[in-house]
C-alpha positions as YAML, in Angstrom:
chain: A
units: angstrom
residues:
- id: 1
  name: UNK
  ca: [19.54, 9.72, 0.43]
- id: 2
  name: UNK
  ca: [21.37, 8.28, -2.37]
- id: 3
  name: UNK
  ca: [23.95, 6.08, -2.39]
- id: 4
  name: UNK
  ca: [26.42, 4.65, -5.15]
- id: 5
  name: UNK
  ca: [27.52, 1.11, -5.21]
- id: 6
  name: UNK
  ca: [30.98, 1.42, -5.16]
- id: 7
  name: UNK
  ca: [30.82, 3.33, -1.94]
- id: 8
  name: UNK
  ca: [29.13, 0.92, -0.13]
- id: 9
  name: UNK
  ca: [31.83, -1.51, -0.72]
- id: 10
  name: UNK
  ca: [33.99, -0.13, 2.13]
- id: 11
  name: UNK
  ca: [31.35, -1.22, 4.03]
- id: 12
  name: UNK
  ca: [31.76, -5.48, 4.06]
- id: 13
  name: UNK
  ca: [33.29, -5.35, 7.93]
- id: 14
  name: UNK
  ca: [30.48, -3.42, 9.59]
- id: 15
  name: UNK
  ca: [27.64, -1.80, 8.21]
- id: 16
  name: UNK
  ca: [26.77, 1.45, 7.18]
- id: 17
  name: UNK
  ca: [24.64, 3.15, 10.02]
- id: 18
  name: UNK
  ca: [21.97, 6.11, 9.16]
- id: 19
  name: UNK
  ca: [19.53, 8.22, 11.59]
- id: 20
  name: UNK
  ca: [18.29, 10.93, 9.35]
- id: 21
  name: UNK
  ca: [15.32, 13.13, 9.35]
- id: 22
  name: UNK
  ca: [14.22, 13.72, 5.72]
- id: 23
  name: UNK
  ca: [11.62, 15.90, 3.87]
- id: 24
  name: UNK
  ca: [9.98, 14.46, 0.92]
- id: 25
  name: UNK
  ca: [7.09, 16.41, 0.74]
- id: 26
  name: UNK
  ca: [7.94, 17.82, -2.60]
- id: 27
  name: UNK
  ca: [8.89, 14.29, -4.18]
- id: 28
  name: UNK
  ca: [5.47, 12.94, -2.28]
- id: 29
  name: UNK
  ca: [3.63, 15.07, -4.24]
- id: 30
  name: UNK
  ca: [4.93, 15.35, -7.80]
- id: 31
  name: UNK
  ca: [4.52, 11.16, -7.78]
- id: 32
  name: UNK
  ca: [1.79, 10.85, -5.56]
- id: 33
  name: UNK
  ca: [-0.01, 14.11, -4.93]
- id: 34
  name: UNK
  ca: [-4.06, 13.23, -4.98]
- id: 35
  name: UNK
  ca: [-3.02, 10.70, -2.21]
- id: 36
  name: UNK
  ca: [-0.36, 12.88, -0.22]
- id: 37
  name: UNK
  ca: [-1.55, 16.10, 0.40]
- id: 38
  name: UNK
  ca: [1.30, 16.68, 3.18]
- id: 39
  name: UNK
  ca: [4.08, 15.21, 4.70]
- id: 40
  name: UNK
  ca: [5.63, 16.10, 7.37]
- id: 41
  name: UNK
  ca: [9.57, 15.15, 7.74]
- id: 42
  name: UNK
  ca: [9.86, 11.85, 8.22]
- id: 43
  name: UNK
  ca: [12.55, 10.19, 10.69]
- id: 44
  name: UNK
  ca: [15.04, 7.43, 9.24]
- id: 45
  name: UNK
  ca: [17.12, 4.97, 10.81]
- id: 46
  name: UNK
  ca: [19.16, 1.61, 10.08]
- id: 47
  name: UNK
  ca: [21.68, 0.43, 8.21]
- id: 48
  name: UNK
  ca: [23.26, -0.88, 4.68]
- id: 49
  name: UNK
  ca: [26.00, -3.39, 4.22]
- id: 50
  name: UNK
  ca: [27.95, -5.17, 1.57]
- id: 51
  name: UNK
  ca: [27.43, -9.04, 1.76]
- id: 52
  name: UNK
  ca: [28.71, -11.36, -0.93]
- id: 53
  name: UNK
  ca: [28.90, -7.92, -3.43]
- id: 54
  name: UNK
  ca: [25.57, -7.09, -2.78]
- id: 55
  name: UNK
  ca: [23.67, -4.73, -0.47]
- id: 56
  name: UNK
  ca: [21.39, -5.58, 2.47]
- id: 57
  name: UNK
  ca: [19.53, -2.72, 3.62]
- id: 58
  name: UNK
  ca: [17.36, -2.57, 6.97]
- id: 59
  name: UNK
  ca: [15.54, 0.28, 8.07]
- id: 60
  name: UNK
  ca: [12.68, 2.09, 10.39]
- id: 61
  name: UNK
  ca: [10.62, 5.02, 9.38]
- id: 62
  name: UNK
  ca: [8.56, 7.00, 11.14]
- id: 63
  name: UNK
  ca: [6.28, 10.13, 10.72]
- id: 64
  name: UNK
  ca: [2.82, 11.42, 9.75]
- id: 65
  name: UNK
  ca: [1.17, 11.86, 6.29]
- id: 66
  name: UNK
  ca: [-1.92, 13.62, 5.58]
- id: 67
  name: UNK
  ca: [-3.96, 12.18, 3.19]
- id: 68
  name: UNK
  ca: [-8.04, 12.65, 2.05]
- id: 69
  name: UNK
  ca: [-10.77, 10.97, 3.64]
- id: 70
  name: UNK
  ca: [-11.98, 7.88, 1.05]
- id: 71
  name: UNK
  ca: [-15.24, 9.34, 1.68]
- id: 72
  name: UNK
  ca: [-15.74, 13.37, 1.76]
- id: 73
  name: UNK
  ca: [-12.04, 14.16, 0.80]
- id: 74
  name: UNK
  ca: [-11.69, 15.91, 3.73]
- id: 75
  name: UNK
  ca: [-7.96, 15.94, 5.09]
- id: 76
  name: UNK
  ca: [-6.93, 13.15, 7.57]
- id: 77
  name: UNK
  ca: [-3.80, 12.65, 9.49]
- id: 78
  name: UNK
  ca: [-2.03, 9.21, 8.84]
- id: 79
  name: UNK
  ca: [1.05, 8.17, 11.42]
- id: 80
  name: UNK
  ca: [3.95, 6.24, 9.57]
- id: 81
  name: UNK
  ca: [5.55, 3.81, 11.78]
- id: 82
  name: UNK
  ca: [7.05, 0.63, 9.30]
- id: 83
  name: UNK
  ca: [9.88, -1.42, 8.52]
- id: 84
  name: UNK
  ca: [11.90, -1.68, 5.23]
- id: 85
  name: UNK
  ca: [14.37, -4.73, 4.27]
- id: 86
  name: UNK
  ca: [15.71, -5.11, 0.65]
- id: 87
  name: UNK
  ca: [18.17, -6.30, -0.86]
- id: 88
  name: UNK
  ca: [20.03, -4.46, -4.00]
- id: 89
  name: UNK
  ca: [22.23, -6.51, -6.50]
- id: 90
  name: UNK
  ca: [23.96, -5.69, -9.50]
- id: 91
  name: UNK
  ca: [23.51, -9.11, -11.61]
- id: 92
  name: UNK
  ca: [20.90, -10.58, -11.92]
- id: 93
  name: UNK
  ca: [22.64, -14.04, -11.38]
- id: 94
  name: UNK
  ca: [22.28, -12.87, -7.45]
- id: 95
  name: UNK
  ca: [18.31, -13.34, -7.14]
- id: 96
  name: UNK
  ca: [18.40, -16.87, -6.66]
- id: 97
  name: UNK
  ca: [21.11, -16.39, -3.53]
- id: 98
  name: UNK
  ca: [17.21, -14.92, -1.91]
- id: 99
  name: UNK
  ca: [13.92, -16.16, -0.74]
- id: 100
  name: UNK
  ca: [11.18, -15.47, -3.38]
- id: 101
  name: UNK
  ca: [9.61, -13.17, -0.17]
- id: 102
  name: UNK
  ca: [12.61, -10.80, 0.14]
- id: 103
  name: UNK
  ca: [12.36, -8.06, -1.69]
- id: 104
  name: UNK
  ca: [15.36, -7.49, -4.19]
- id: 105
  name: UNK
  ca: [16.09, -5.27, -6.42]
- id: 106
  name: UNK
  ca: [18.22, -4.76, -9.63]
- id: 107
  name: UNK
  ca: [20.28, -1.69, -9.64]
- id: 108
  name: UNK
  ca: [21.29, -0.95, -12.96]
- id: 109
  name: UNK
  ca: [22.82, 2.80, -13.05]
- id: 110
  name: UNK
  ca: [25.18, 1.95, -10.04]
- id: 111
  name: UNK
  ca: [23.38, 3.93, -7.59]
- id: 112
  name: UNK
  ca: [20.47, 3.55, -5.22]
- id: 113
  name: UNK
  ca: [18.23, 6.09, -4.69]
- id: 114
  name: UNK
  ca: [16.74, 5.32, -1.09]
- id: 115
  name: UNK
  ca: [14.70, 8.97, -1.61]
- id: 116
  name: UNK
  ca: [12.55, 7.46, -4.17]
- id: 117
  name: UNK
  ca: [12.61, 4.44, -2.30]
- id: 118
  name: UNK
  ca: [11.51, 5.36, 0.89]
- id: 119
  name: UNK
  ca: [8.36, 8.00, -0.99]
- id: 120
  name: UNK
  ca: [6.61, 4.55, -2.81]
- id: 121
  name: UNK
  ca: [6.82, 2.75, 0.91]
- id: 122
  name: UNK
  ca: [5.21, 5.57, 2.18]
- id: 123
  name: UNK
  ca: [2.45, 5.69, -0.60]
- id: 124
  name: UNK
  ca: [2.36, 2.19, 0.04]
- id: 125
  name: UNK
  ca: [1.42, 2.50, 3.97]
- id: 126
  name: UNK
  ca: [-2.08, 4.49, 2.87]
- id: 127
  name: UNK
  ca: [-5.00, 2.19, 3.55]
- id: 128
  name: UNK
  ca: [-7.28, 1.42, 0.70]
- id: 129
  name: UNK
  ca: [-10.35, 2.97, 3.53]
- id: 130
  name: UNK
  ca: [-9.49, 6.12, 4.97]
- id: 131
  name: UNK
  ca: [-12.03, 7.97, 7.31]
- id: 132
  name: UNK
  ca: [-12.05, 11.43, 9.11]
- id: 133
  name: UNK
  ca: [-13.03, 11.46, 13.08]
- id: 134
  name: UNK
  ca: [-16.60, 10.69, 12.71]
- id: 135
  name: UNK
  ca: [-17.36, 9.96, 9.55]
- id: 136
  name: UNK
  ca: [-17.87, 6.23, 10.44]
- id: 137
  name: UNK
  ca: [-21.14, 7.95, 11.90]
- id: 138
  name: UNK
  ca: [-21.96, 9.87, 9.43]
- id: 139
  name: UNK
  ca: [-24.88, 9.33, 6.53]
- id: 140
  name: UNK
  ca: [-23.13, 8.11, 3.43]
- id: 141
  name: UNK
  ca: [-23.10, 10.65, 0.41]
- id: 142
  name: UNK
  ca: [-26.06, 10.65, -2.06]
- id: 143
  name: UNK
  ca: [-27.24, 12.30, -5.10]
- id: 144
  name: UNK
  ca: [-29.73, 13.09, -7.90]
- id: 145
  name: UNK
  ca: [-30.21, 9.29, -8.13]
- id: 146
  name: UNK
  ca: [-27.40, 7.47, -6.58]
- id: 147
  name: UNK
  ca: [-26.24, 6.91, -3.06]
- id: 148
  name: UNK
  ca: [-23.02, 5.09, -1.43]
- id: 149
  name: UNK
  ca: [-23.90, 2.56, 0.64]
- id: 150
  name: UNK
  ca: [-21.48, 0.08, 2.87]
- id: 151
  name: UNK
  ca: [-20.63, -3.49, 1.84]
- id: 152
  name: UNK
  ca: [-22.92, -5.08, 4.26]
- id: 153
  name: UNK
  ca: [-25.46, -3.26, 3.39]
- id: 154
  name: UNK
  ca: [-24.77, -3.80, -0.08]
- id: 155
  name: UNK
  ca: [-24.89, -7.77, 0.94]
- id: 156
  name: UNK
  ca: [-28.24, -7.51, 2.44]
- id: 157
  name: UNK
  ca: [-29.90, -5.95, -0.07]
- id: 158
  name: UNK
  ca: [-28.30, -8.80, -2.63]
- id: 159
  name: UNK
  ca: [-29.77, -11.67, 0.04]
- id: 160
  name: UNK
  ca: [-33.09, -9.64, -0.13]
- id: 161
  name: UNK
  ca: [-33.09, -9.78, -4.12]
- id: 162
  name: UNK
  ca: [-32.18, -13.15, -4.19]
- id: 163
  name: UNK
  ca: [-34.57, -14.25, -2.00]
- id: 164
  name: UNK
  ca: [-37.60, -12.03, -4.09]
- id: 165
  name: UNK
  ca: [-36.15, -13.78, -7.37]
- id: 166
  name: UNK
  ca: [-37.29, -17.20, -5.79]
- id: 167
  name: UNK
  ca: [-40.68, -16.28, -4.28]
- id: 168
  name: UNK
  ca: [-42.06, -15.27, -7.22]
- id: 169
  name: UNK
  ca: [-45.35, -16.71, -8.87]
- id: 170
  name: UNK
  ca: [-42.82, -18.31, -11.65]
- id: 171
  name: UNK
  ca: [-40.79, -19.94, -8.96]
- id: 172
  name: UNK
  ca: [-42.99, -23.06, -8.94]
- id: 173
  name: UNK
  ca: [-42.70, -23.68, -12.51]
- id: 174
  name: UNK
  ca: [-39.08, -24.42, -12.27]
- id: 175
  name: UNK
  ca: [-39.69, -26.69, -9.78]
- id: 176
  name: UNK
  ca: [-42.48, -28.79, -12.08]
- id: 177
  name: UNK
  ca: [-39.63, -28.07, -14.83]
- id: 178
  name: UNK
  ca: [-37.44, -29.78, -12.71]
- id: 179
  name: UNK
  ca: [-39.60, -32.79, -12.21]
- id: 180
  name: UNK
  ca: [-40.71, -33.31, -15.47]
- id: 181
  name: UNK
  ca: [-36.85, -33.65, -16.56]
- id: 182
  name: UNK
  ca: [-36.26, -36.24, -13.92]
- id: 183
  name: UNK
  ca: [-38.97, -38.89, -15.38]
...
């Protein structure tokens, strides 16, 4: 889905309706490919309109991703159900027409690539913690050495420590320290 400018000036009166189904596996993966391992064709509907010579763009996406488990790597479906609202402008002079929370963009070759667009909001939808079914279960991975272990975990064994560090046979002499600095 691309779009130049100058087309979507015919649309000031009413907008410029869309309801596409688009496959961007192949763009997915040459930007994004150790995230995206598939994507199926993803479903695209909404609108663009000219307002005060810039574009207003409002649209729904849906679909599924598949992308590796944060854990083992092993392949996990992702459903894409989200929103996107931007705003395009030619001059810069335009930004301060917008809330600092709207997202608005500079288009500088005269076109807008909505493609491209629409494959980063996808990338973007991936949580940072991805599991397979069951894995939440499962032992955590070790090694020769080494071993993953959760953040709580990781929080109780740093409460532990601390607590060692001051009930050691030392640990009084920084109190008498403490004393002795007072008088």
């Amino acid at each position: 889905m691309k779009w130049n400018f100058s087309e979507l000036l015919k649309y000031k009166q009413a907008p410029m309706e869309f309801n596409e189904e688009l496959d961007l596996l192949g763009m997915s993966q040459e930007l994004f490919g150790d995230v995206i391992l598939n994507l199926e064709p993803v479903q695209v509907n909404g609108w663009a309109q000219m307002e005060r010579d810039d574009v207003i763009l409002h649209a729904h996406v849906t679909g599924e991703l598949t992308t590796p488990s944060t854990r083992s790597a092993r392949p996990v479906k992702f459903p894409l159900d989200f929103m996107i609202d931007e705003v395009y402008i030619r001059d810069t002079e335009h930004a301060d027409r917008y809330e600092i929370e709207e997202s608005v963009i500079l288009i500088e070759d005269d076109v807008i690539n909505f493609s491209e667009v629409l494959v980063q909001y996808i990338f973007l939808q991936i949580p940072l913690q991805v599991l397979a079914d069951g894995e939440e279960q499962e032992a955590m991975p070790t090694g020769d050495g080494w071993e993953v272990i959760s953040e709580d975990d990781y929080l109780i064994e740093q409460a532990k420590g601390e607590e060692t560090a001051t009930n050691t046979p030392l640990a009084g002499l920084a109190d008498l320290m403490a004393d002795e600095h007072e008088k």
